[in-house]
N, C-alpha and C positions, 0 to 999 in steps of 0.2 A: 532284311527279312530272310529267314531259313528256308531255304527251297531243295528239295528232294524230288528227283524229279527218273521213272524209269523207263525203258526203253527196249525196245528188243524182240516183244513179247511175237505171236504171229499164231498161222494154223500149220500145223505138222501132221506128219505121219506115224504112226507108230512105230519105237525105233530108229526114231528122226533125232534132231540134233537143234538146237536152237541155244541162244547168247544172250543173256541178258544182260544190260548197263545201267548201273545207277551214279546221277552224278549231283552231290550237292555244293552246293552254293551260299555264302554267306557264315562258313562255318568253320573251324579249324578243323577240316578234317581226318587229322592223325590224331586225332584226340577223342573222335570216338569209336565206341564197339560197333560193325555196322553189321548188318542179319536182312536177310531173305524171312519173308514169312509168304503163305496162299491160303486162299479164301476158295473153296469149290461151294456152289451153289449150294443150301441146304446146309451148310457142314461151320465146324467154328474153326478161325482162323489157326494155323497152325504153324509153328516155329519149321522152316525150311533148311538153313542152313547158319553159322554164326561165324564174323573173323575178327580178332581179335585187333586192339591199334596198329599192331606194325606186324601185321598178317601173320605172325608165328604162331598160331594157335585159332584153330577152325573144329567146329561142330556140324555136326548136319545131322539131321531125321533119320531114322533106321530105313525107314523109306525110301529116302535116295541116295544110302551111301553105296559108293562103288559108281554111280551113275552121273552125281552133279557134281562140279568142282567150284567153291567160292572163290575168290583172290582181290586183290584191291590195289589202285595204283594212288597213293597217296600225293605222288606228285600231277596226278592228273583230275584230285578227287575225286576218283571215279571206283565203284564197285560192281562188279562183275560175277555172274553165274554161268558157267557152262553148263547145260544140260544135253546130256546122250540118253542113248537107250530109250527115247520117253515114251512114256507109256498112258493109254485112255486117262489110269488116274489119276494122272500127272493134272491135267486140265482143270485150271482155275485161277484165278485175282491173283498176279506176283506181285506183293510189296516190300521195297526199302524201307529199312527204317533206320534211324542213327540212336544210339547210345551215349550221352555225355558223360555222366558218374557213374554208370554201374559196372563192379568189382565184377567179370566175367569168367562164371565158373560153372563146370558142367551143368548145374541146377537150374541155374537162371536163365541160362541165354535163350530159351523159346519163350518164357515171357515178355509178353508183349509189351504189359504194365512197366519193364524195365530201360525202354526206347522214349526217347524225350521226341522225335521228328519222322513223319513216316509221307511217304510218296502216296500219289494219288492211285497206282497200284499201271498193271501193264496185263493184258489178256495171253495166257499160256493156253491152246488147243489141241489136246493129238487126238486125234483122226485114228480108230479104230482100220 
């Protein structure tokens, strides 16, 4: 059974720094597209960042480019977000999700509908 699973998340400061880790389980993991998405209270979930099977090729939200860095260590199945700078509205639900078939191209990768396995999500706080 497919298990996605993330980790990391905490309370910050504004301008603070925190790491998220995502590691799944039961999967060939170079084989899929894997993305950050978050969920803030009130609001509809929204495509974070995206990395491609063999990390050559990353997206991320207008929102946090320059600030978050995605990357992925396929020998360790594990996917990874650095987040700096962060900011109040940075705060919200961070989830993994895995991709198995979809052809990964600037359009699609913040679709959600595109992701076959998604984590039970990790709380991202910054502290004003």
């Amino acid at each position: 059974q497919v298990q996605v699973v993330e980790s990391g998340g905490g309370l910050v400061q504004a301008g603070g720094s925190l790491r998220l880790s995502c590691t799944a389980s039961d999967l060939t993991f170079d084989r899929y597209v894997m993305a950050w998405f978050r969920q803030a209270p009130g609001k509809e979930r929204e495509g974070v960042s995206c990395i491609s099977r063999n990390g050559g090729t990353t997206y991320y939200a207008d929102s946090v480019k320059g600030r978050f860095t995605i990357s992925r260590d396929n020998a360790k199945n594990t996917l990874y977000l650095q987040m700096d700078s962060l900011k109040p509205e940075d705060t919200a639900m961070y989830y993994c999700a895995a991709g198995r078939t979809m052809w990964l191209r600037p359009t699609n990768w913040y679709d959600g509908d595109e992701y076959n396995y998604w984590g039970q999500g990790t709380q991202v706080t910054v502290s004003s």
